[in-house]
C-alpha positions in Angstrom: 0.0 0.0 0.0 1.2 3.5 -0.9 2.3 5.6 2.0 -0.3 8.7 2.7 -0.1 10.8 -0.3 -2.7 13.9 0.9 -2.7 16.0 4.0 -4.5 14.0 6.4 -5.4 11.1 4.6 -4.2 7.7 2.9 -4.5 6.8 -0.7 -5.3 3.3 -0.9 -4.0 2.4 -4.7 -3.8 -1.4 -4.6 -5.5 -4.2 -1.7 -3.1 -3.2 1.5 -3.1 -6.6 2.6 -2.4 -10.3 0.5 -4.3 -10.7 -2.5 -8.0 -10.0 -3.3 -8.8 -13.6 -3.7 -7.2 -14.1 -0.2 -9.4 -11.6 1.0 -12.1 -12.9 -0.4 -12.3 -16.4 0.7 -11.3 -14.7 4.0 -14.7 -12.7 3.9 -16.9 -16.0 2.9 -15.6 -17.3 5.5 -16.9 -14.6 7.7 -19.8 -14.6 6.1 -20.5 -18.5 7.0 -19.5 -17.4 10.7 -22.0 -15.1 10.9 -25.2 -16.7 9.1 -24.2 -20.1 11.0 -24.8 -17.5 14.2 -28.2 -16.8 13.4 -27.1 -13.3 13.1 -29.0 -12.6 9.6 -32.1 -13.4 11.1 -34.9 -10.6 11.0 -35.7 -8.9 14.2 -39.3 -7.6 12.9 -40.6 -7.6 16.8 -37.7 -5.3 17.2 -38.4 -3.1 15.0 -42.2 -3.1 15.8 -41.3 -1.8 18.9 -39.4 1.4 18.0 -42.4 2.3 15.6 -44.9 2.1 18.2 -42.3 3.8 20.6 -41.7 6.7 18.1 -45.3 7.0 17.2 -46.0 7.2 20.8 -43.2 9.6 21.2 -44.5 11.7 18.4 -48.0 12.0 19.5 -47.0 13.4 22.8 -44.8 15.7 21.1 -48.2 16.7 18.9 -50.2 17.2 21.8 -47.4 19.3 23.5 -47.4 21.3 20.9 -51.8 21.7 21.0 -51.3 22.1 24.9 -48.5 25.0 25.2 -50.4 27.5 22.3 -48.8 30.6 21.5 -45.5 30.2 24.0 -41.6 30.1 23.0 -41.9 26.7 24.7 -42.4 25.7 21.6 -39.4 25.9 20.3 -38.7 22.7 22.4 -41.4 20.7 20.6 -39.7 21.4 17.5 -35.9 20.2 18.6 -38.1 17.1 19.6 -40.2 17.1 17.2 -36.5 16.8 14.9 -34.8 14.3 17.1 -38.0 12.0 16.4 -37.5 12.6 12.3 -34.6 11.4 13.0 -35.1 8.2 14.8 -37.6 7.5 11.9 -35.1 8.1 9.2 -32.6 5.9 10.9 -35.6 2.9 10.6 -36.0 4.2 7.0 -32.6 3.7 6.3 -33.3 -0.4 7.7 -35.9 -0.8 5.4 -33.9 0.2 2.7 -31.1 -2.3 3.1 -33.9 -5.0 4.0 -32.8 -5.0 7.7 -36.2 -5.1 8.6 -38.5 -7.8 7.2 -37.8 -10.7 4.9 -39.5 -9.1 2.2 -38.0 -6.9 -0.1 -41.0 -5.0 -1.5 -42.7 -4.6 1.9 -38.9 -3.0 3.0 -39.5 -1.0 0.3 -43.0 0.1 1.0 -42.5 0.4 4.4 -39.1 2.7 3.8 -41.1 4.5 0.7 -44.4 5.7 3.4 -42.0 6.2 6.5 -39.8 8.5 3.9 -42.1 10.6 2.0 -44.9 10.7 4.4 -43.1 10.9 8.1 -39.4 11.9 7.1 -40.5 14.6 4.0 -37.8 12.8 2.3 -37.6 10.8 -1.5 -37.1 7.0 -1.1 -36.0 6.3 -4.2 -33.9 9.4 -4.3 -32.0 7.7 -0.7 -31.8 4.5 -2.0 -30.2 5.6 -5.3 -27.6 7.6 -3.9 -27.0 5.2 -0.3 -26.1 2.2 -2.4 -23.8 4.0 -4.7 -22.0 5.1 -1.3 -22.2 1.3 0.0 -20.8 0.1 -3.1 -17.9 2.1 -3.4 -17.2 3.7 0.5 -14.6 6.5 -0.2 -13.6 5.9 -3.3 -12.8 8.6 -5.3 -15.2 9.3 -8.0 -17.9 6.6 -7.2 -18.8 7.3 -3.6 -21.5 10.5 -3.9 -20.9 11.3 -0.3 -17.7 12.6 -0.7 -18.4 14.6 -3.9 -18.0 18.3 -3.2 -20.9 20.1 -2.1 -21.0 23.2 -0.2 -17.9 21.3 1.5 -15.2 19.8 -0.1 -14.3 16.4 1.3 -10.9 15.8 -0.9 -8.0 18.6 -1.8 -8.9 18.7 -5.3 -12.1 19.6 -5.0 -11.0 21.9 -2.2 -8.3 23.4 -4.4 -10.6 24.9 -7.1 -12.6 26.6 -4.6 -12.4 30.5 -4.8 -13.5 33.9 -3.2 -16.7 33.6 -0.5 -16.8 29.3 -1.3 -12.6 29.3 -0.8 -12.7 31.1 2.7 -15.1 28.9 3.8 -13.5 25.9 2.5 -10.8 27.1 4.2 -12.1 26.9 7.3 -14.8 24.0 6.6 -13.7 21.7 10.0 -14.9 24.3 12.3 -17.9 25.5 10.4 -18.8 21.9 9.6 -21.2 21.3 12.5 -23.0 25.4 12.1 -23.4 23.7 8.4 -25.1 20.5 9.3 -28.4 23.0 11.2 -29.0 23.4 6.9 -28.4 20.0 6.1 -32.0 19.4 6.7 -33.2 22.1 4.8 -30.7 20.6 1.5 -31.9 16.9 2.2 -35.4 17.9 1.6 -34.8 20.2 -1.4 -32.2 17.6 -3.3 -34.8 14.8 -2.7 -37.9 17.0 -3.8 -35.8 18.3 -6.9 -34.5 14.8 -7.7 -37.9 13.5 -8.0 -39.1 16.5 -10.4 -36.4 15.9 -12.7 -36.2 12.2 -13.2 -39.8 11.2 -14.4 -38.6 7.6 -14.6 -38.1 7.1 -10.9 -39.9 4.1 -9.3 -42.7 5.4 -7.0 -42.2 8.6 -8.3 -45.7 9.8 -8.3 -46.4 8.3 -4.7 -43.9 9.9 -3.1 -44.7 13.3 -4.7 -47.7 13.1 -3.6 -46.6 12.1 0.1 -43.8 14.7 0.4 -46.4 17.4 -1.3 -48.9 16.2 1.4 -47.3 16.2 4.2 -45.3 20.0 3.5 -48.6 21.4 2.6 -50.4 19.5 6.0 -47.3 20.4 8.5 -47.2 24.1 7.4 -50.3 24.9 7.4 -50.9 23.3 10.8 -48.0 25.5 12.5 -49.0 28.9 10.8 -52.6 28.2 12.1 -51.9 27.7 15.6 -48.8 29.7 16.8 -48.0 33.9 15.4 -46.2 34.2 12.0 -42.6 34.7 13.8 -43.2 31.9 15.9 -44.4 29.7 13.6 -41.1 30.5 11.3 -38.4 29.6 14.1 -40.9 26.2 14.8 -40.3 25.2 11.4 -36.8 26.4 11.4 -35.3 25.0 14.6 -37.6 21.4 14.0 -35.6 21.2 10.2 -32.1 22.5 11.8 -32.2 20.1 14.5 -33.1 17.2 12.1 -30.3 18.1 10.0 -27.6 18.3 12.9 -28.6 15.3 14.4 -29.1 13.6 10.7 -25.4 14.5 10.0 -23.9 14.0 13.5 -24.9 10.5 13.2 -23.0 9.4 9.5 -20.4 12.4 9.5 -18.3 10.3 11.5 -18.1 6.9 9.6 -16.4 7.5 7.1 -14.8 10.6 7.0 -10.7 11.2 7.6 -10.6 7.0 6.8 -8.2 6.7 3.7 -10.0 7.2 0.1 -9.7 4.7 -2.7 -7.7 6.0 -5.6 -10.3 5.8 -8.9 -9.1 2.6 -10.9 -7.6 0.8 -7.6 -8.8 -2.8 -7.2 -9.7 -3.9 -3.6 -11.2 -7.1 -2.4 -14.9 -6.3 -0.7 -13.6 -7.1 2.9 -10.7 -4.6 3.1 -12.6 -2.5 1.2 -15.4 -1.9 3.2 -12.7 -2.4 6.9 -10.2 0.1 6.0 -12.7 3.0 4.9 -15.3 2.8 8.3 -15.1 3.9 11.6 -16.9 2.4 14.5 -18.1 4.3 17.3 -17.8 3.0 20.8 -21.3 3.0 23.7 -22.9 -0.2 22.5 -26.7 0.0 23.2 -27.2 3.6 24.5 -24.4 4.7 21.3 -26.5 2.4 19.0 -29.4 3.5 20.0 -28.6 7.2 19.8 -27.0 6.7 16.1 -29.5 4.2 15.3 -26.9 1.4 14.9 -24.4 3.3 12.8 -22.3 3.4 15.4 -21.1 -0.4 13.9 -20.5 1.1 10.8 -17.7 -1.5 9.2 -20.5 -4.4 10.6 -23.4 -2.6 8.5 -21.2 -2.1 5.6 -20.0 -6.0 5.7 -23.4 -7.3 6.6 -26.3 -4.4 5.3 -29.1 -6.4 5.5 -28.1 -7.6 9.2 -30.7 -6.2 11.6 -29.6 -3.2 14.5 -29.6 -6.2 17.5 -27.2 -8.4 15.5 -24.3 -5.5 15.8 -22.7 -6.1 18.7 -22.7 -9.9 18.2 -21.1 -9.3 14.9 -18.9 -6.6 15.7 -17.1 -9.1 18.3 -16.5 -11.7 15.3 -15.5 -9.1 12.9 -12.7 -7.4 15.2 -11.3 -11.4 16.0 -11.6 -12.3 12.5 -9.2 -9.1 11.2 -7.5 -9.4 13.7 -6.1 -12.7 12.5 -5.7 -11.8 9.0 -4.0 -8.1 10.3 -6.8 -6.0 8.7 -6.8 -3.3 11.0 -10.0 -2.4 12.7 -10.8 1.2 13.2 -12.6 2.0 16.2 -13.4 5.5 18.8 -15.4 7.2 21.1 -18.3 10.0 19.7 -16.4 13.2 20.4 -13.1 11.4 19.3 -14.4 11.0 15.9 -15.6 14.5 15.8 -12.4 15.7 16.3 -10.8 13.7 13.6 -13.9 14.5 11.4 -12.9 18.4 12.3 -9.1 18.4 11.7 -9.5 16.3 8.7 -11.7 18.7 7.1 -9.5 21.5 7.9 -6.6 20.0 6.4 -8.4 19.3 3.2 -9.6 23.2 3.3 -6.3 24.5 3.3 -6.2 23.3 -0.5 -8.2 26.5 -0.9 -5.3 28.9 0.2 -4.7 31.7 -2.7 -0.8 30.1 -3.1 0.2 33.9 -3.4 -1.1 34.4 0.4 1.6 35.0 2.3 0.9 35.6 5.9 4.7 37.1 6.6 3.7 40.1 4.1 -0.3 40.1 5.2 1.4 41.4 8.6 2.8 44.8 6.8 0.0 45.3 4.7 -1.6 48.3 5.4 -5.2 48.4 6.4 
């Protein structure tokens, strides 16, 4: 494996360990371990239970909201009302990599009503760009979640930012988390603008009509019972805090693990071991992150349901182990501060190389 190559990161341009093949009988053998532990086994009861508990959750949050009328108060209904969007996204996200029933097209159903008619978020649009990300984790030019957006995830992309985008670039690791209360706000606009442009999408018209629904139903509802100016910071703080927490819970996964040059050939089980981060906290962490706190498990196993985790995870770090795959794992705030620095260091790719800060000292005002 090539020595890191990029400020802050590793380039992985060929499998880092043995050969692919090696690698690969390695992972069926894995694989075998795991399904001979029942761990593949759907948990539907499980799951069963966090719906009712979030729908129980969620009507005491609506009936807060009826109770308290026209009082700031409200504002704490919203950051609840987000953390709950949240906790049904996560279960949306199951659904979509069948961790929840047997059944493909009832995951899909299931995922499709809980993410256009609860979440306010396209299905199809989420499953289209998730398994791009799943088959290809960090790699450069196949993984969408490292394509640049308003922040730029690799120095390339960083390097070609200029003026207002450049600055913050520049200082992206410590605006990151001030960016994520609009992550909410983007997440419902790319998903809304993704279904209006591409007519062919499965379940297109369902979900339009869900997401067009449920906007039109929300809104309306908080503009008729609380004052214009209170009704604006309901929507706003319920949307910012559903976008923090959103991007609190996958920011840390992947991001500062090495990328995969574009052409490089890696087996599946390095692959998907050397670009994920697990988060330490078992149930309360996994609860809190909605299991993607055993992020190389779920990217080895996707369809394995949130229980099986911590099983798995225990076979998985004893399995590479042995082969001498390392195993990446950290505490919360830990990875934040990786996430942070790593981010930063990518930014400085967006210094004006004719900025020198020796001079900036006798410039004059």
């Amino acid at each position: 494996m090539t020595q890191p190559t990029l400020i802050g990161q590793l380039r992985l341009t060929q499998p880092r360990l043995g050969t692919g093949a090696g690698n690969t009988n390695s992972y069926s053998a894995l694989m075998k371990t795991i399904r001979e532990a029942g761990l593949l086994r759907r948990r539907v009861g499980f799951y069963v239970t966090m719906f009712a508990i979030l729908t129980v959750a969620l009507g005491g949050a609506i009936a807060g909201f009826i109770l308290l009328g026209d009082s700031w108060f409200q504002l704490l209904i919203a950051a609840a009302i987000g953390i709950i969007m949240t906790q049904f996204a996560f279960i949306t996200h199951e659904a979509s990599h069948r961790q929840v029933f047997a059944s493909g097209p009832v995951n899909d159903r299931v995922g499709r009503i809980l993410a256009a008619g609860v979440v306010g978020i396209s299905y199809s649009w989420w499953m289209t760009k998730h398994t791009k990300h799943h088959a290809n984790p960090n790699t450069v030019g196949k993984d969408p979640d490292i394509e640049i957006d308003t922040i730029s995830f690799i120095e390339e992309d960083a390097s070609q930012q200029k003026g207002f985008l450049g600055a913050l670039t520049r200082r992206q690791g410590y605006l990151f988390f001030p960016l994520l209360l609009l992550e909410g706000l983007n997440l419902h606009f790319l998903s809304l603008k993704s279904l209006i442009q591409a007519r062919e999408t499965p379940g297109r018209t369902g979900e339009l009509i869900m997401i067009g629904v449920r906007l039109i139903a929300y809104v309306a509802v908080v503009m008729w019972f609380l004052p214009l100016g209170m009704a604006a910071a309901f929507l706003g703080v319920q949307v910012a805090v559903f976008g923090l927490y959103m991007g609190a819970s996958f920011a840390p996964n992947h991001k500062g693990m090495p990328l995969i040059e574009k052409g490089a050939k890696l087996d599946f089980l390095s692959k998907q071991v050397l670009t994920s981060r697990n988060i330490s906290g078992g149930f309360p962490m996994s609860t809190f992150m909605g299991g993607l706190n055993y992020q190389i498990e779920h990217h080895l196993f996707p369809s394995m349901p949130r229980p099986h985790l911590a099983r798995a995870r225990e076979i998985v770090r004893e399995h590479c182990a042995n082969i001498e795959i390392p195993y990446t794992e950290t505490t919360l705030i830990k990875s934040y501060s990786i996430v942070i620095d790593y981010l930063n260091r990518v930014g400085l790719s967006a210094r004006d190389p004719f900025d020198c800060p020796l001079a900036n000292q006798y410039r004059r005002p």
